[in-house]
N, C-alpha and C positions, 0 to 999 in steps of 0.2 A: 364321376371320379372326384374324389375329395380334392380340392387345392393344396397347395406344397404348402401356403403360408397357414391355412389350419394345421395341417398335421406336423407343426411343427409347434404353433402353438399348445397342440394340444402337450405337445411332448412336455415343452417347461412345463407345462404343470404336471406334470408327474406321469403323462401316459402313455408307457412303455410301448405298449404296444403300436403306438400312433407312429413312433420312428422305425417300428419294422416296416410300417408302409414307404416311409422313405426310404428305408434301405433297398426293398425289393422296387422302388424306381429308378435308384441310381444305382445297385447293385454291379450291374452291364456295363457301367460306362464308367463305374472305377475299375473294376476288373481291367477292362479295356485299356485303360489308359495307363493302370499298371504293367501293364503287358506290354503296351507299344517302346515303352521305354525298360523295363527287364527283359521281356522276348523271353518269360519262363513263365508255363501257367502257374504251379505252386507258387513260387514268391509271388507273382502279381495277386494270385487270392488273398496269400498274408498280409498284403501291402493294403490290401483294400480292407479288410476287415478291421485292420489297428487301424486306417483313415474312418470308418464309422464309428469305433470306441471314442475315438481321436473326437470327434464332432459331437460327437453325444455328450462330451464330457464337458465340453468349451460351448454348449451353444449358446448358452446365455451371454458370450462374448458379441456375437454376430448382434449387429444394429438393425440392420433392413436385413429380415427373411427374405427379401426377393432377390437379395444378393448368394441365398446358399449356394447355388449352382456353382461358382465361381470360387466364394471360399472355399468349399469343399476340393474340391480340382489342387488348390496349394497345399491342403492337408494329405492329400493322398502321394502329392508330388511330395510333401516330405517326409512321408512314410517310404516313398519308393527310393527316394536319397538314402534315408536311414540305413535299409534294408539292402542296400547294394553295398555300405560302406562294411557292412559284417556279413555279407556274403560276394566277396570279388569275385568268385565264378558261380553258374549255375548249379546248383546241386542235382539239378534232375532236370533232362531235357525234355525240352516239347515231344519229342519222335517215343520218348521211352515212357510219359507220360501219356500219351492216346494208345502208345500199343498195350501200356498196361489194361487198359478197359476194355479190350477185346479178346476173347477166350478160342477162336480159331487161329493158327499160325499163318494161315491165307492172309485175313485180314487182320491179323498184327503186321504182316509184313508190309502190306498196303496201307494202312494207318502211317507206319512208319514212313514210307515213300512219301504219302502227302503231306506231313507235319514236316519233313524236311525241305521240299519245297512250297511248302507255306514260308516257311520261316525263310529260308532264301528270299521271297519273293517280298514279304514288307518289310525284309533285312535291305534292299538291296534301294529303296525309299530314302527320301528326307526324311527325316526326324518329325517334322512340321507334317508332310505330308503322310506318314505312316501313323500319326495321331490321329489326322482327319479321318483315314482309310480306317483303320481298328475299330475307332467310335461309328462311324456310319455303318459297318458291316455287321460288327459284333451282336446286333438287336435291334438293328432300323431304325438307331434315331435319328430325327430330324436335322435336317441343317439349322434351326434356330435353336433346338435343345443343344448343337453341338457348340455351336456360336457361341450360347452364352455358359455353359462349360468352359470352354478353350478362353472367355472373356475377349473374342476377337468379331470383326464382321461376320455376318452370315455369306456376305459374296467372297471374303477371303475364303470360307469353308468351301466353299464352290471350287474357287479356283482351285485350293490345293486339291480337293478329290475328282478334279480334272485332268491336274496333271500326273497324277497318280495312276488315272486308268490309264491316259497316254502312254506312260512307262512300261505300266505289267500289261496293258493289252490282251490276251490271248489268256492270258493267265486268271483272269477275274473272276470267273467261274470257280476257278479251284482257291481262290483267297476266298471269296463268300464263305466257301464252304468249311473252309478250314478255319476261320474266326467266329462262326457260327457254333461251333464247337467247344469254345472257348470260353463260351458262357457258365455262367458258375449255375452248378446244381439246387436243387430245388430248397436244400439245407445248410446252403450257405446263409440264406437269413435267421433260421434259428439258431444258427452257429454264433452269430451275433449276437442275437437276444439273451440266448444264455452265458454270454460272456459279458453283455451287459449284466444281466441279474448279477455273475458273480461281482463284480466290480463295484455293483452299490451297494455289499454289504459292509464294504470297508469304510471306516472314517476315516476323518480329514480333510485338506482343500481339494477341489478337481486336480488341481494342479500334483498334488502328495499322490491319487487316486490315481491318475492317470499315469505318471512317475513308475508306480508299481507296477500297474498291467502291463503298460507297451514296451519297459524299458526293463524290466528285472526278467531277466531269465526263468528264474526258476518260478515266481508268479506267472508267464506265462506256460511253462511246463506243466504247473500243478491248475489251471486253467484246462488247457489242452485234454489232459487227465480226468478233470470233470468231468466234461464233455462226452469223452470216451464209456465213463461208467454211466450215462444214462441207456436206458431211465436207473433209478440211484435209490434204494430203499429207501421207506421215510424213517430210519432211525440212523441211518448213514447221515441225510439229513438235517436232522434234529441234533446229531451232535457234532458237525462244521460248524451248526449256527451258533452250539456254545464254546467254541472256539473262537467263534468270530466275536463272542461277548467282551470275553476275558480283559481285563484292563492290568497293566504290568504295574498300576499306582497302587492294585486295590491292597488292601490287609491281609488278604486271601489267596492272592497270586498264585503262589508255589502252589501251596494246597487245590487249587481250581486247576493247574497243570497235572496233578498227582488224581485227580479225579477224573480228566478227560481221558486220562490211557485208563484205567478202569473200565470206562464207560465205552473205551474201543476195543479193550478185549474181551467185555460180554455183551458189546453192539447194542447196547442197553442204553437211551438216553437218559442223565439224571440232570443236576442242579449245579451250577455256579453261583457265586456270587460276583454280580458284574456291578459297572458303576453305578451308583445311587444305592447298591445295597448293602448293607454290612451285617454286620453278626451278631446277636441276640446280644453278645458280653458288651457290643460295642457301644449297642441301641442303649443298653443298660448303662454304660459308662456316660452320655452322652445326657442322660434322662437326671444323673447326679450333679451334674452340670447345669441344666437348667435350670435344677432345685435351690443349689445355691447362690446362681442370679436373682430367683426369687426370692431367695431370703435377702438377696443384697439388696432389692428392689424396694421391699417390705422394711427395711433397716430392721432384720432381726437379726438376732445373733447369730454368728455362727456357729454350727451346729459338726462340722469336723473338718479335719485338714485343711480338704479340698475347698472348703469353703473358705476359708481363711486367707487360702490363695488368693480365689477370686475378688475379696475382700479389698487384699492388699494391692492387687495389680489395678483394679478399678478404684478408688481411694473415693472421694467424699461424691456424694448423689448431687447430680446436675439435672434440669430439667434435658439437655442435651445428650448426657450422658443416659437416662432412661427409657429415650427412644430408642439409641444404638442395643443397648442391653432389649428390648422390645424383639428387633428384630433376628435378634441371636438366641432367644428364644426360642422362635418362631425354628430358627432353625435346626437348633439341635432339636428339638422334637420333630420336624421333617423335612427329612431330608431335603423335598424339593420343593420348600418354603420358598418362595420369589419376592426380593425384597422392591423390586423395580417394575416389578408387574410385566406389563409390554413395555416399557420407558429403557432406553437407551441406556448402558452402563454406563458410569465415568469410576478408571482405574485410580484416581485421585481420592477418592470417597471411600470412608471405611465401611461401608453400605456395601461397595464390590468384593470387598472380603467375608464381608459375612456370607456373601451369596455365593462366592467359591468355597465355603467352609462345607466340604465332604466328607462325613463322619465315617466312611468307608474310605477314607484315603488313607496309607500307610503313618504319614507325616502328620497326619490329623492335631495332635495335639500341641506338636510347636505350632501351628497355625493358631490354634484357638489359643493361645498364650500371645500369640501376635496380635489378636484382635483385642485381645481384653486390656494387654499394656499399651495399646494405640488410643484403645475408649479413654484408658486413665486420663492419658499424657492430652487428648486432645487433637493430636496430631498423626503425621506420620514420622514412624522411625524405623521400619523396614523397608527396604526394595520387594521388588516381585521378581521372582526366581532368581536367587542369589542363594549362596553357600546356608547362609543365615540370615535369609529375608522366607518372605512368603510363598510359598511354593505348593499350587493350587493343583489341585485336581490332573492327571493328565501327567506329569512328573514321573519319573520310572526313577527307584532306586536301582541301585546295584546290586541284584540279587544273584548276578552269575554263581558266585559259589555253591548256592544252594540248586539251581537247577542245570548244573554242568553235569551233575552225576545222572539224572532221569533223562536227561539227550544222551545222554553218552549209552544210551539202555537204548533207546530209541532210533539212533543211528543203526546201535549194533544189529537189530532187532532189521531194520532196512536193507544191511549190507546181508544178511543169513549168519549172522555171526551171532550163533546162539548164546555160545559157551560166555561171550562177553557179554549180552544180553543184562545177565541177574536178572532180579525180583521184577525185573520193568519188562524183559523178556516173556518170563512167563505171566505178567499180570496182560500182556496184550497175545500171547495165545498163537492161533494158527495166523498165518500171511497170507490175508486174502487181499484181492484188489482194492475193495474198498478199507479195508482198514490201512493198508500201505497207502492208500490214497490219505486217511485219516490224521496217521501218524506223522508224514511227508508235511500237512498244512497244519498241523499242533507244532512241529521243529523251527517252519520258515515263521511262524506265528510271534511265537518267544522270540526267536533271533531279530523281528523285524523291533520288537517292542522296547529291547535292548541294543539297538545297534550304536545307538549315538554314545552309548556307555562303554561296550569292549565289544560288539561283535565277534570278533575275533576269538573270545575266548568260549565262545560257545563252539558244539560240534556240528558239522554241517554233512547231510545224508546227501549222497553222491549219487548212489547205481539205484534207488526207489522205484524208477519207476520199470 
């Protein structure tokens, strides 16, 4: 058996799969220990699964691998905090949860009898001691596996599941058996994996990443929903993943939204333009621009307007001034021209604006108007992301106006409200599961991208799923 501190290594570096191996070792003993302290199997599953999202996300946090055991334990403890704080009572009990898996009323009703005297019997425990009892029964782990879980002695574990049997006595037999039970199914680690996959298609920090999954509702709803449609067409597929493209800064925006409901109501995957690419007219605008740096380079004349511009805002040729115009160049002919190579930015240097200069960003051209009056001047005379400073890549106008009418199509279209529907209605066609799954993560998509702008004023799909 592989050691925990490879398979965890192997994780940071990228492999997915290595942490299913961890999951299906600790699986049991978060389950467990979610349990001992909700005393409901579904929530303690939930509690446990958002503690390995939870892990998976932060582990490059953790200093000494050898300490997981342990961290892990506080993350699940404050998944299970979490999870009690928005669920004050049970929503589904033990006794109604084992009788559901059983298809004779004989044995529903006897299901029933033991689950309520299970739960009596490590209800009726310390706290302390109903942890020890849960983890030791649930899948025979050890007293040192539990130890250093708990982060307590190995003879305290002793003690308390000493005093534990002294209590239930007689009763031990039918605990074994009833947290044996307890144990999560063979698909509870793929349930993670692919909740992992969903989760690393998003950007942003683990912190943003994690924000979304464990704590937004309706990310985990439209999660849940994944899950549900597997296995999942490869064109269902192929066009989440141009959803998950979609950048709310690009020049394209609206248009790349107006093409995904297209693309989900004849389940047809096509084309976005996402960051780093922009549009033939743009390429071409961008390519006029270079030309005339060239000519500025060269001290020709200028040759029209736009040149003259450039002329003017860049004013007499420095040897300083011709490397900055070098690398501006470089950029507007492509895109993902690297002025810094592998070397460190510094936000001080007019080098990091060129290299944020995205010919495919909306704002594109006050920027490059920013960098050329900055080459003039020598200096800096913008801020970064202000009203009227520099505003890189990543920036989301305020496009509500223009995409409140296609939600509001797409709502309707969710809710079965045809007639309010329009052209957005019938451009997405029949309501099958997967396209209402589609439509569902195109709505939360836009709304997430514009929240910091008006949230609010966009339309949010209620009854989808």
């Amino acid at each position: 058996m592989e050691d925990l501190e490879s398979l965890l290594q192997r994780t940071l570096g990228g492999e997915t799969e290595a942490f299913g191996e961890v999951v299906a070792r600790f699986q049991d003993m978060a389950v467990g220990y979610a349990y001992s302290m909700l005393r409901d199997p579904d929530d303690a599953q939930d509690a446990a699964q958002e503690a390995f999202i939870t892990a998976y996300s932060h582990l490059r946090q953790l200093r000494d691998v050898q300490r997981f055991p342990a961290w892990f334990r506080r993350i699940v403890l404050s998944a299970c905090r979490r999870l009690a704080r928005s669920r004050p009572s049970p929503t589904v009990s033990l006794e109604d949860a084992q009788a559901a898996t059983a298809d004779d009323p004989v044995q529903q009703a006897e299901r029933r009898e033991m689950a309520r005297a299970v739960l009596k019997a490590i209800g009726s425990l310390t706290p302390a001691n109903r942890v020890a009892t849960v983890l030791f029964y649930i899948d025979g782990y050890t007293v040192g596996e539990i130890a250093d879980f708990l982060e307590i002695p190995a003879g305290t574990v002793k003690r308390r599941l000493h005093d534990a049997r002294q209590q239930l006595k007689g009763r031990m037999a039918m605990v074994k058996g009833g947290l044996g039970e307890q144990r999560p199914s063979p698909e509870f680690r793929k349930e993670i994996l692919k909740r992992i996959g969903h989760w690393e298609r998003f950007k942003g920090s683990d912190e943003e990443k994690l924000d979304m999954v464990a704590s937004d509702p309706e990310w985990v709803r439209l999660m849940e929903t994944e899950i549900e449609l597997e296995p999942m067409s490869p064109e269902c597929r192929a066009i989440r993943k141009q959803i998950s493209c979609m950048e709310a800064c690009h020049e394209h925006y609206v248009g790349n939204v107006e093409a995904i409901l297209g693309m989900i109501g004849a389940m047809t995957p096509g084309r976005v333009l996402d960051c780093g690419q922009a549009s033939a007219e743009r390429r071409e605008e961008a390519e006029a621009y270079a030309q005339a740096l060239e000519a500025w380079r060269e001290a020709d004349a200028p040759s029209d307007e736009r040149a003259r511009d450039v002329f003017d805002l860049l004013g007499e040729r420095t040897h300083a001034k011709r490397a900055l115009v070098e690398h501006l160049i470089g950029k507007l002919r492509d895109n993902a021209y690297r002025v810094y190579a592998d070397q460190d930015e510094d936000f001080e240097l007019t080098e990091s604006r060129i290299q944020h200069l995205a010919i495919c960003n909306y704002n594109w051209r006050e920027n490059l108007r920013i960098v050329l009056q900055e080459i003039g001047a020598g200096k800096r005379l913008f801020e970064w992301h202000t009203p009227d400073g520099y505003n890189a890549h990543g920036d989301v106008p305020d496009r509500i106006p223009q995409l409140r009418d296609p939600l509001a199509g797409i709502v309707a279209w969710l809710d079965g409200r045809a007639d309010e529907a329009g052209r957005w209605g019938e451009a997405l066609g029949e309501a099958t599961p997967e396209k209402r799954w589609l439509a569902a993560s195109l709505c939360k998509h836009v709304r997430v991208q514009h929240e910091k702008v008006a949230a609010d004023r966009l339309p949010r799909p209620e009854g989808w799923e």
